[in-house]
Backbone as CSV, one residue per row, in Angstrom:
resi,resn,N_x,N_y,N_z,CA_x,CA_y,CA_z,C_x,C_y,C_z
1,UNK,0.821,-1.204,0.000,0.000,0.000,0.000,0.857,1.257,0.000
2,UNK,2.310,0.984,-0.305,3.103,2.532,-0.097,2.743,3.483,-1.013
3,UNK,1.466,2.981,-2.181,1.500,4.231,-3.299,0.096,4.859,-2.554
4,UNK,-0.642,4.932,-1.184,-1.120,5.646,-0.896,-0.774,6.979,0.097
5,UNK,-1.512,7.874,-0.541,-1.184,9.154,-0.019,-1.298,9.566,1.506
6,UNK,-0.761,10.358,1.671,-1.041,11.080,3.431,-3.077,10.699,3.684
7,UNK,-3.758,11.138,3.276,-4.823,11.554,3.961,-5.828,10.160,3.528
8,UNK,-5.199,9.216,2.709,-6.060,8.055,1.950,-5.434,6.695,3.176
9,UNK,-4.036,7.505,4.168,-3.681,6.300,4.954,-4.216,6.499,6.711
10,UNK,-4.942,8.076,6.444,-5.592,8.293,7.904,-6.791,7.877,7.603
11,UNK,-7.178,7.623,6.604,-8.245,7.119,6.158,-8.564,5.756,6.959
12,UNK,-7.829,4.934,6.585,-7.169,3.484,6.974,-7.611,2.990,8.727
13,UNK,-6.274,4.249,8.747,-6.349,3.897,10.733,-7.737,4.439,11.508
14,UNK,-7.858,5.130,10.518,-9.687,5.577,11.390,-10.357,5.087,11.415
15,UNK,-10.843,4.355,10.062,-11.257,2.995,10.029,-11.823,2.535,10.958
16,UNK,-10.044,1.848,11.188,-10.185,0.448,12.477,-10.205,1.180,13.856
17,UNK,-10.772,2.002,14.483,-11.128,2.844,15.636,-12.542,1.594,15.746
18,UNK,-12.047,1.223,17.028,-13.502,0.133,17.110,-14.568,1.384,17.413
19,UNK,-15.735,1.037,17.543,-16.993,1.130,18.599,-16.757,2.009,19.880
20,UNK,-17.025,2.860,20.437,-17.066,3.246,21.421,-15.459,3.648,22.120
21,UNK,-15.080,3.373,21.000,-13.595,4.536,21.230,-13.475,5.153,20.255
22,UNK,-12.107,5.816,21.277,-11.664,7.276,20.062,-10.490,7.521,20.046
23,UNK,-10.007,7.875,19.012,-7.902,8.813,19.295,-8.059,10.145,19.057
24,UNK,-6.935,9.997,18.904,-6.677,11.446,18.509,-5.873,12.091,17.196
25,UNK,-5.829,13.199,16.765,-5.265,13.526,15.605,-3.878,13.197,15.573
26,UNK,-3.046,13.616,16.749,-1.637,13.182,16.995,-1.535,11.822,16.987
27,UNK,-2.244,11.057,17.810,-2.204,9.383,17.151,-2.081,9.141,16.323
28,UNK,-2.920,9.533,15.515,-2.320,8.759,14.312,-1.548,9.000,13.415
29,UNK,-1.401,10.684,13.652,0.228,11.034,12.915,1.180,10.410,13.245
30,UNK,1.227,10.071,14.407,2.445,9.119,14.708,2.278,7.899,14.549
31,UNK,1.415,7.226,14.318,1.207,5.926,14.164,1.703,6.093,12.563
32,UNK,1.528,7.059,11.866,1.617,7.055,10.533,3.487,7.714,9.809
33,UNK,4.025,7.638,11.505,5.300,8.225,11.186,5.935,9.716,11.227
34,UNK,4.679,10.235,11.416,4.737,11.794,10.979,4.368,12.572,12.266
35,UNK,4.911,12.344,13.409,3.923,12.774,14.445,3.937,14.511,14.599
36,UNK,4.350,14.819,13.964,4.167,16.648,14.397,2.930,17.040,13.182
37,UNK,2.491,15.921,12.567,1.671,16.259,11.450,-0.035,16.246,11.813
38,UNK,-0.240,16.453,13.399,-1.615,16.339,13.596,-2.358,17.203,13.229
39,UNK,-2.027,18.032,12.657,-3.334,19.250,11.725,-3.352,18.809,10.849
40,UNK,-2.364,18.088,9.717,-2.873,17.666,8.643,-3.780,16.661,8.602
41,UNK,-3.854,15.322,9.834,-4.228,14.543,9.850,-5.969,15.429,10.178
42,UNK,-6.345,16.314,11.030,-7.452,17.254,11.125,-8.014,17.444,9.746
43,UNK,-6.563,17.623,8.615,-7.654,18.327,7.462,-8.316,17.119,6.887
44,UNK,-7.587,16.013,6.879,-8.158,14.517,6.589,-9.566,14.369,6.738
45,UNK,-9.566,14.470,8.358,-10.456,14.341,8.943,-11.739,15.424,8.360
46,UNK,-11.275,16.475,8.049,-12.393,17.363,7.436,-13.325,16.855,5.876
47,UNK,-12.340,15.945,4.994,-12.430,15.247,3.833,-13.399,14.190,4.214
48,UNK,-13.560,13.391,5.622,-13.810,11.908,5.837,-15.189,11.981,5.659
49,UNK,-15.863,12.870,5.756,-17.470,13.229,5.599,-18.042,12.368,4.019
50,UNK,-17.469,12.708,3.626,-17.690,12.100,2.274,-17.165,10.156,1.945
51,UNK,-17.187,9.730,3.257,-16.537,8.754,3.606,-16.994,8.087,4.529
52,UNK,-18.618,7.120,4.342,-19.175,6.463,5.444,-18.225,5.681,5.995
53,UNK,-17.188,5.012,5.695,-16.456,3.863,6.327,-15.691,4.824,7.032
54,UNK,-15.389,5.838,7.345,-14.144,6.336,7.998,-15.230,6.951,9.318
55,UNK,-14.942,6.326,10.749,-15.709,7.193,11.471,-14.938,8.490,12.356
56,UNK,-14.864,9.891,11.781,-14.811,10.711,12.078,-14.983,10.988,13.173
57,UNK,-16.138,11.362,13.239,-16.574,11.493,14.545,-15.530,10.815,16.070
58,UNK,-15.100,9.832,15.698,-13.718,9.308,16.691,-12.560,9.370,16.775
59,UNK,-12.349,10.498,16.138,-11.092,11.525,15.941,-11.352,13.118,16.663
60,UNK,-10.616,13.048,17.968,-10.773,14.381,18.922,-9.246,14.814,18.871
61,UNK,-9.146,15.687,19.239,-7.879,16.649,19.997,-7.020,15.722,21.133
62,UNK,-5.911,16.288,21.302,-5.222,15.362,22.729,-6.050,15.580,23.775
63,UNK,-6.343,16.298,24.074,-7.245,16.532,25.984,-8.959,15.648,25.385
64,UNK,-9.446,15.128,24.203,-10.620,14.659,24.825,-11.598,15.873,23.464
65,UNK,-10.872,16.691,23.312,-12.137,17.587,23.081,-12.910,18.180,21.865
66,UNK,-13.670,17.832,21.515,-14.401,17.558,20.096,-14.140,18.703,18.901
67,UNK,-13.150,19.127,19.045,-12.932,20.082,17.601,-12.796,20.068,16.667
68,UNK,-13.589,19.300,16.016,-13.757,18.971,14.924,-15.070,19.003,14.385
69,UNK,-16.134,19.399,15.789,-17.573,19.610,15.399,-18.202,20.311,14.909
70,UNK,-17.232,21.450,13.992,-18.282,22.517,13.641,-18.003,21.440,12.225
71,UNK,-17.035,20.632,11.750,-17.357,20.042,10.330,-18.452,19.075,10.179
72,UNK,-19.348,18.551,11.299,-20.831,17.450,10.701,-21.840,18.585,10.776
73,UNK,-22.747,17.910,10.095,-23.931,18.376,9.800,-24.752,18.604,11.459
74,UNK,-25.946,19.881,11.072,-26.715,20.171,12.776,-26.081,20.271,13.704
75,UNK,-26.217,20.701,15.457,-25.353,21.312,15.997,-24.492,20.427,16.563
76,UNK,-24.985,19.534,16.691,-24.479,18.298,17.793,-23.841,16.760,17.624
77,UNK,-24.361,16.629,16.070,-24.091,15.756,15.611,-22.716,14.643,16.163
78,UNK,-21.661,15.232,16.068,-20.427,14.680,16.707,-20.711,14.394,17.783
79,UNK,-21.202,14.969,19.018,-21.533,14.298,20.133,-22.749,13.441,19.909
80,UNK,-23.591,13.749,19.396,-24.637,13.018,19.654,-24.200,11.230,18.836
81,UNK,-23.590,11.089,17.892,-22.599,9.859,17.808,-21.923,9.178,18.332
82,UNK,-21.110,9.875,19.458,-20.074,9.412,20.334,-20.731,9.140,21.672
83,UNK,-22.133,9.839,22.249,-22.925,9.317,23.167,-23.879,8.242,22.668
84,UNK,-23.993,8.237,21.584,-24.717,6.658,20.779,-23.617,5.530,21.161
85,UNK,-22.563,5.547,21.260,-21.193,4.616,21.188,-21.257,4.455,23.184
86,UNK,-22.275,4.704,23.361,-21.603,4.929,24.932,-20.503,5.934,25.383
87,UNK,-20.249,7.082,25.101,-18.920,7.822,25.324,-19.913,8.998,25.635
88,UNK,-19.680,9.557,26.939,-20.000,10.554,27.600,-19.274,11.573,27.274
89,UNK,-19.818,12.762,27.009,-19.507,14.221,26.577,-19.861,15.460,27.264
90,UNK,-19.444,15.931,27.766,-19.624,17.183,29.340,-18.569,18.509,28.547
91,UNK,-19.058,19.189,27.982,-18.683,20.654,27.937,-18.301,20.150,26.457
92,UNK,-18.289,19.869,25.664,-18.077,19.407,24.106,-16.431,18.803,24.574
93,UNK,-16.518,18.252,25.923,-15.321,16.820,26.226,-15.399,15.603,26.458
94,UNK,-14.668,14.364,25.954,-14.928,13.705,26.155,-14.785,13.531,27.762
95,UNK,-15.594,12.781,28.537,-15.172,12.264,29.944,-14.779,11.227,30.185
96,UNK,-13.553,11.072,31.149,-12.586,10.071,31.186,-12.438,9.538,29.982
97,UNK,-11.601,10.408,29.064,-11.014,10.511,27.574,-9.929,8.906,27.857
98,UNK,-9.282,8.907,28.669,-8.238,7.794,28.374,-8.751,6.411,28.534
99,UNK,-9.974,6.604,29.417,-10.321,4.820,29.253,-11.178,4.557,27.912
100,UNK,-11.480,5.529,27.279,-12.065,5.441,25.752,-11.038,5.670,24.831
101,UNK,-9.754,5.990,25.186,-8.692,6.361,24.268,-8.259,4.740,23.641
102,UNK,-7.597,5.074,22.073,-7.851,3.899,21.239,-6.438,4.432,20.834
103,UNK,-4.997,4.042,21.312,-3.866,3.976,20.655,-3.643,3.203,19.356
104,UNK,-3.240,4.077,18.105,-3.204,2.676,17.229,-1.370,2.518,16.887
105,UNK,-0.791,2.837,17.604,0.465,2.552,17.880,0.398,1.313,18.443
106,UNK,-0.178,1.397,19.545,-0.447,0.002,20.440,-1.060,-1.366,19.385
107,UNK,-2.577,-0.743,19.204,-3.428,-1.384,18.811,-3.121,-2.327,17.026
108,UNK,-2.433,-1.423,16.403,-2.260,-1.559,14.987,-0.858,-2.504,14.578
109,UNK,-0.533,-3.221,14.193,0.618,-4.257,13.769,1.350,-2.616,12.715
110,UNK,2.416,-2.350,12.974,3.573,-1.840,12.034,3.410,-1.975,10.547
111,UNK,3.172,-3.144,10.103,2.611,-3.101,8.338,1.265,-3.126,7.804
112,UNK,0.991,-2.226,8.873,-0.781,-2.530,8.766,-1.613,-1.633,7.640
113,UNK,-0.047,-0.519,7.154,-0.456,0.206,5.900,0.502,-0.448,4.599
């Protein structure tokens, strides 16, 4: 898969974000090698809309916190997804972000792109 591009391989790892977890933008820049590249991996994330298999919505900030919600549709949408998943949301944050946190450093095998 090395002839895919930056934003077709955050594609990938977002993906496999099970159910009722979430990472973060820096995750997966670094999972992807690139770790100072977490805004680009954001603009990805702005593209994924157009992309039922990629769940968005489970891509937050390092602290937990949903900035990425003004890109879905209606006001709430992003939370109201991530409290469908079971994941509690208090001030547009996730609560207790790390026991829902989904490393794919950890989680992901090294040739998994």
């Amino acid at each position: 898969m090395e002839n895919k591009n930056f934003f077709e391989k955050v594609y990938l790892v977002a993906a496999k974000i099970p159910y009722g977890r979430v990472t973060s933008y820096g995750a997966i820049a670094k999972y992807l090698g690139a770790a100072r590249s977490a805004r680009m991996v954001g603009w990805a994330m702005n593209g994924a809309g157009k992309k039922p298999e990629v769940p968005a919505h489970r891509v937050v900030n390092r602290v937990g916190l949903l900035s990425g919600k003004h890109h879905f549709e209606g006001t709430n949408l992003m939370q109201q997804l991530l409290e469908n998943e079971g994941i509690e949301v208090e001030d547009l944050k996730i609560v207790n972000f790390q026991k829902h946190f989904w490393d794919p450093v950890k989680e992901l095998e090294e040739d998994f792109l």
